[in-house]
N, C-alpha and C positions, 0 to 999 in steps of 0.2 A: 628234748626229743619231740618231736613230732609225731602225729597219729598216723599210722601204714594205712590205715585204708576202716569204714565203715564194714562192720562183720553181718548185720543183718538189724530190720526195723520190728518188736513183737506186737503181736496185738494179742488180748485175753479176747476169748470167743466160750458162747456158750455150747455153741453146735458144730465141734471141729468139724464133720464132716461134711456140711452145708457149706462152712466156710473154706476147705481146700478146696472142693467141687469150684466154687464160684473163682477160687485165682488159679485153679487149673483151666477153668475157663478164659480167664483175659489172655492168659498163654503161657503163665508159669509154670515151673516142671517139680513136680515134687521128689525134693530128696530124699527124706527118712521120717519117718512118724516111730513115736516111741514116748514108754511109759518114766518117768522121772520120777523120784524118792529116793530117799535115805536121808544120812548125816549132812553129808557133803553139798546139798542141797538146799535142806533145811537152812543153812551153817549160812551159803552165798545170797539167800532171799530175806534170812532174817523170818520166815515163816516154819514156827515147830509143825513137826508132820505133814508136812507137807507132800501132796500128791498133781501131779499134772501130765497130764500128756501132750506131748508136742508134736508138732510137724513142721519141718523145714522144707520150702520152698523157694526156688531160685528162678531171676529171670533168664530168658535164653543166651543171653551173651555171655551169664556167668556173672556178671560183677553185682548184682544187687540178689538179698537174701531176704525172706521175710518168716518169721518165727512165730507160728499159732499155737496159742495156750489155750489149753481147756481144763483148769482146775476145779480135781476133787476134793482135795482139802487143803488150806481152810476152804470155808466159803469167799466168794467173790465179794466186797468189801463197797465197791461203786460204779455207776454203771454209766456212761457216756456215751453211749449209743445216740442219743437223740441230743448232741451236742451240737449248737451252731458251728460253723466255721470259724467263728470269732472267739471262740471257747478258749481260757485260757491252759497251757500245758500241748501234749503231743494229741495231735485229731487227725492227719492223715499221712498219705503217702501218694505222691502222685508220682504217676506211669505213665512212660513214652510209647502213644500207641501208633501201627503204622496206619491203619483206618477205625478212627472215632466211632464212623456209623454203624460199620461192623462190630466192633466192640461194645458198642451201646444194643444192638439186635440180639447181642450173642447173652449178654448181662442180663437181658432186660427179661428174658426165658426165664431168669434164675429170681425174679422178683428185685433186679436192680433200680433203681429210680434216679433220675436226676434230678438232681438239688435244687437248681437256680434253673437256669437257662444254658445249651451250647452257645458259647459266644467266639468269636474270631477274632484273635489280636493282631490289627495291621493287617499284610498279608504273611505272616511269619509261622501261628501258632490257631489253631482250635481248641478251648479249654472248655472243661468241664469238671461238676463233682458231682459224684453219684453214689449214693447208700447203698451195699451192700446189703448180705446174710446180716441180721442181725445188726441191721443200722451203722456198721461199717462207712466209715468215710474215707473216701480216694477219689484222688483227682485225676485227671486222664488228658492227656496233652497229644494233638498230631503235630508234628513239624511241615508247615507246608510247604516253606523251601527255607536255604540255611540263609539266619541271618545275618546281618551286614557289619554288625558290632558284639560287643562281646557281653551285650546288656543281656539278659534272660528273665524273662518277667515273672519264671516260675520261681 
């Protein structure tokens, strides 16, 4: 069997609400925020007593999902924030914006910052990566017209 589809990407945050502010900013819609505990819990993360609150977040088309943790107990165990992009394991999540600059104006109110440089691939794509709330890494992609092959450099 094959996998039906990606259900959502998490990230742990220390300041959930700095951090849904900032991807209800890019243009995400937030679905449900809510408290997590019990057995059931405990049991699927392999952490006893476990406390977290969550909020689910979806982008406008529906089809992508993103999952902010902000755990009370345990304590937070390691911190990646300030993780190169070269970092080994999961570091971001890039998002198909319809204008970059906008998106960068809008971010950049909330204390976002750009990584590297906006750079333009061909004439196809505008990329970027920019630190979030909390040192957050996402990458940010315009499409400038479709391209011609089925290559995708993201």
């Amino acid at each position: 069997m094959t996998v039906k589809r990606m259900d959502n990407v998490g990230i742990v945050v220390a300041d959930l609400d700095a951090a849904i502010e900032f991807f209800l900013k890019l243009g995400m819609e937030l679905e449900g925020r809510a408290p997590i505990a019990g057995d059931w819990a405990d049991r699927i993360t392999g952490l006893p007593d476990m406390r977290v609150e969550i909020a689910m977040l979806r982008t406008p088309d529906g089809h992508g999902r993103l999952e902010l943790s902000r755990f009370d107990a345990p304590p937070v165990v390691a911190d990646h924030r300030t993780a190169p992009v070269n970092a080994l394991g999961y570091l971001c999540v890039m998002f198909a914006v319809e204008d970059l600059d906008d998106t960068l104006a809008r971010l950049g109110k909330l204390g976002a910052t750009v990584v590297g440089e906006v750079v333009q691939y061909a004439d196809v794509y505008r990329l970027c990566y920019i630190r979030g709330p909390e040192g957050i890494l996402i990458g940010l992609a315009e499409q400038l017209v479709q391209p011609t092959s089925r290559v995708n450099p993201l």
